[in-house]
Structure formats: C-alpha cells, structure tokens
C-alpha positions as CSV (number, residue, x, y, z in Angstrom):
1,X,0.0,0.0,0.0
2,X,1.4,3.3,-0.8
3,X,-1.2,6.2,1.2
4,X,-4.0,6.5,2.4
5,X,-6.1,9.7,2.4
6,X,-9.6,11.2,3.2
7,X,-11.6,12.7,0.2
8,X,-14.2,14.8,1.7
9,X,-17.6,15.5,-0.6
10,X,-19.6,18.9,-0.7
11,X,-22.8,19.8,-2.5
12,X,-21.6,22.5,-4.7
13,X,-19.1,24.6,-2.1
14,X,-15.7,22.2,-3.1
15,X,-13.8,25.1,-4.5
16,X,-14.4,27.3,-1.6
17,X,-13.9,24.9,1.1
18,X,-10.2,24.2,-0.8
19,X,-9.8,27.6,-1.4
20,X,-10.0,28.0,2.7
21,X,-8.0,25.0,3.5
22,X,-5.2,25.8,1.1
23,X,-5.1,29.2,3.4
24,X,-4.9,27.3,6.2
25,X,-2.7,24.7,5.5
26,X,-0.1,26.6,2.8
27,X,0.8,25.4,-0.8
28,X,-0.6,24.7,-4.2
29,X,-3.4,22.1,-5.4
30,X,-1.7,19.1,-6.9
31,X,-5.1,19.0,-9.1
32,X,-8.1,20.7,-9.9
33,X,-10.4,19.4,-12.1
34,X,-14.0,20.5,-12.8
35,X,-16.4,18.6,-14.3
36,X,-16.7,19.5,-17.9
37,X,-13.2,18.2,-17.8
38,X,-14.8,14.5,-18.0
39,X,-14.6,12.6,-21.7
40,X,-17.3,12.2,-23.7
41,X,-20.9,13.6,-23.9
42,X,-21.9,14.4,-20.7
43,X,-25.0,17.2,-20.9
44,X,-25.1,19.0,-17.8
45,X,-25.9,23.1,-16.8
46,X,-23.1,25.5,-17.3
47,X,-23.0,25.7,-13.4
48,X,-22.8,22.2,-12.8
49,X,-20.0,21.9,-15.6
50,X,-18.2,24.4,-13.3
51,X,-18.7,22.5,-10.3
52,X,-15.4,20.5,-8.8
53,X,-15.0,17.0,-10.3
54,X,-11.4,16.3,-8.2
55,X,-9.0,18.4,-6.0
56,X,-6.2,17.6,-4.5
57,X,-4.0,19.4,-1.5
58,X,-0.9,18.3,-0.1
59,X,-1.4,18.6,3.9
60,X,2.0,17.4,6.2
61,X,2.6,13.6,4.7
62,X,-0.6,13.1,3.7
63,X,-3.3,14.6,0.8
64,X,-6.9,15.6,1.2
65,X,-9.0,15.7,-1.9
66,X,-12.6,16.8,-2.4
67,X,-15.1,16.7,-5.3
68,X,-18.8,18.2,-5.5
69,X,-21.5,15.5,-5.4
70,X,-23.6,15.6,-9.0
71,X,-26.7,16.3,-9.5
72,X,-28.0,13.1,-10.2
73,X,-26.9,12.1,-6.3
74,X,-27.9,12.8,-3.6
75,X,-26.7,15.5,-1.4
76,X,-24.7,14.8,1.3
77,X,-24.9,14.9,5.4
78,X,-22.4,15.6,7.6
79,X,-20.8,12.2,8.5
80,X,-21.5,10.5,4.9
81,X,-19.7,13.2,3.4
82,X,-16.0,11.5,2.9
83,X,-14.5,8.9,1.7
84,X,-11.3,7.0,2.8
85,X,-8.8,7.0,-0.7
86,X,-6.5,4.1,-1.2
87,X,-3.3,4.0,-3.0
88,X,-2.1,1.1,-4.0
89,X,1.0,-1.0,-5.3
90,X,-0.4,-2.9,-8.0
91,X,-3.8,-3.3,-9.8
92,X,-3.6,-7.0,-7.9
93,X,-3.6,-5.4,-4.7
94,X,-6.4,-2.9,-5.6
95,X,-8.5,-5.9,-6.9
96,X,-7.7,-8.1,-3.7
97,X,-8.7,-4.6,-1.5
98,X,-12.0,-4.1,-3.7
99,X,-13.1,-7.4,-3.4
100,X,-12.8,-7.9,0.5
101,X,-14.2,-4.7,1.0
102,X,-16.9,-5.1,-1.3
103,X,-18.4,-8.6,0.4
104,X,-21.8,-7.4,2.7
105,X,-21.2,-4.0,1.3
106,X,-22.5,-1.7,-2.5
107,X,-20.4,-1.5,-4.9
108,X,-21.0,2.4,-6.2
109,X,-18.7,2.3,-8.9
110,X,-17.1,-1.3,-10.7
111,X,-13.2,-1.5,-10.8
112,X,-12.0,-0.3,-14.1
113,X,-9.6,1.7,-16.1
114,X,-10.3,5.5,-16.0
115,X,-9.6,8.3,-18.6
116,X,-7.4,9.5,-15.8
117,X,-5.4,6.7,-15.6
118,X,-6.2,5.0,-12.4
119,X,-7.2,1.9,-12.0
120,X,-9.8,2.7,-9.7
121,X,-13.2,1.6,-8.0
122,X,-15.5,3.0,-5.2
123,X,-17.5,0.7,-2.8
124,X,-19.7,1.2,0.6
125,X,-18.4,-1.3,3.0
126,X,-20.7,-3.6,5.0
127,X,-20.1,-0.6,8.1
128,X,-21.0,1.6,5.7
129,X,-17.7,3.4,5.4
130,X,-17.0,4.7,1.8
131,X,-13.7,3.6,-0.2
132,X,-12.1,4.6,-3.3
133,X,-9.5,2.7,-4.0
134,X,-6.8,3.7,-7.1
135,X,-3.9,2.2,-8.4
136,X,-1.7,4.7,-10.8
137,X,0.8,2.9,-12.3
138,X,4.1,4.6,-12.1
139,X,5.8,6.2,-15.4
C-alpha cells in the first residue's frame, strides 16, 4: 500500500472549502479538475459543468481531496460526506482490496480503467464506510 487519504464531498461549495483550507494549511493544489473536464458527452448546466469534479492538496505527509456530489446524487450529510482513498501498489492489490471490502457491502462504482489513468473503483463497505480505492501505475 502506498497512502492512504480522506476525500471529503460537498454539495456545490468544493472550491471554496479548498480555497480556505489551502489558506490554512499553505501550498498549491496538486489537481483541480472541474467537471466539464470528464470525456465524452456528458450534458449538464453550465454551473454544474463548473462545479469541482477532483481536487487535491498536499497537507504534512498526507493529501486531502474533495469533489462536488452531482446532481444526479444525492446530497450529502455531515458524517457521509467523505470517503477514505487508497493508493495502492499494484492493480492485484487494488483488486484483492476491492473485493474484501466489497463482500456485505455496495459496490458504487465497478473497478476499471479510468480516462485519468487510475485503475480505480468506489464501494460502501458492510459498516457503511466509503472507499475509493486507485492504483496509478508509475511512469
């Protein structure tokens, strides 16, 4: 395993909440995407295409990362509103980790290649706890 991290979710208020932390906590966003950044047709409201599909901030040794719920989901409470983020070492390890954490629990999005180029899944374990779990592979 190489990290792991907390992604936290918003309903529309990503980019302000990272704007605040990255005051709080110094440096620079390792990514900010929005999500008319995402492939393909994808027909959505100029605000929504606005909206914060992945951000990333470095924070001590660790990374916190935050994304606006869609629409088509529903909004989030306090207490469902993260997610624990999994690096891995190998796409055999992120299967093996997807799998086990996947058995009692919903899977909310299958393990597959993304345009991104993770190898990546999400899945509500049987405690309902939230996990993405990625695998990058390095260049």
């Amino acid at each position: 395993m190489k990290a792991s991290n907390i992604t936290i979710m918003f309903n529309g208020n990503t980019e302000a909440a990272f704007n605040f932390y990255k005051s709080v906590f110094g440096g620079e966003f390792i990514t900010l995407s929005r999500m008319k950044d995402i492939p393909g047709d994808h027909p959505m409201s100029p605000e929504a295409a606005e909206k914060i599909l992945y951000v990333s901030l470095p924070v001590g040794n660790s990374v916190i990362m935050g994304m606006d719920v869609p629409e088509s989901m529903p909004p989030t409470n306090a207490g469902n509103n993260f997610m624990v983020s999994l690096d891995t070492s190998s796409e055999e390890e992120n299967t093996q980790i997807f799998n086990s954490l996947s058995e009692g629990g919903h899977v909310m999005m299958p393990l597959g290649h993304q345009f991104w180029g993770a190898f990546f899944g999400m899945v509500t374990d049987k405690f309902g706890i939230q996990w993405m779990i990625s695998y990058v592979k390095e260049q």
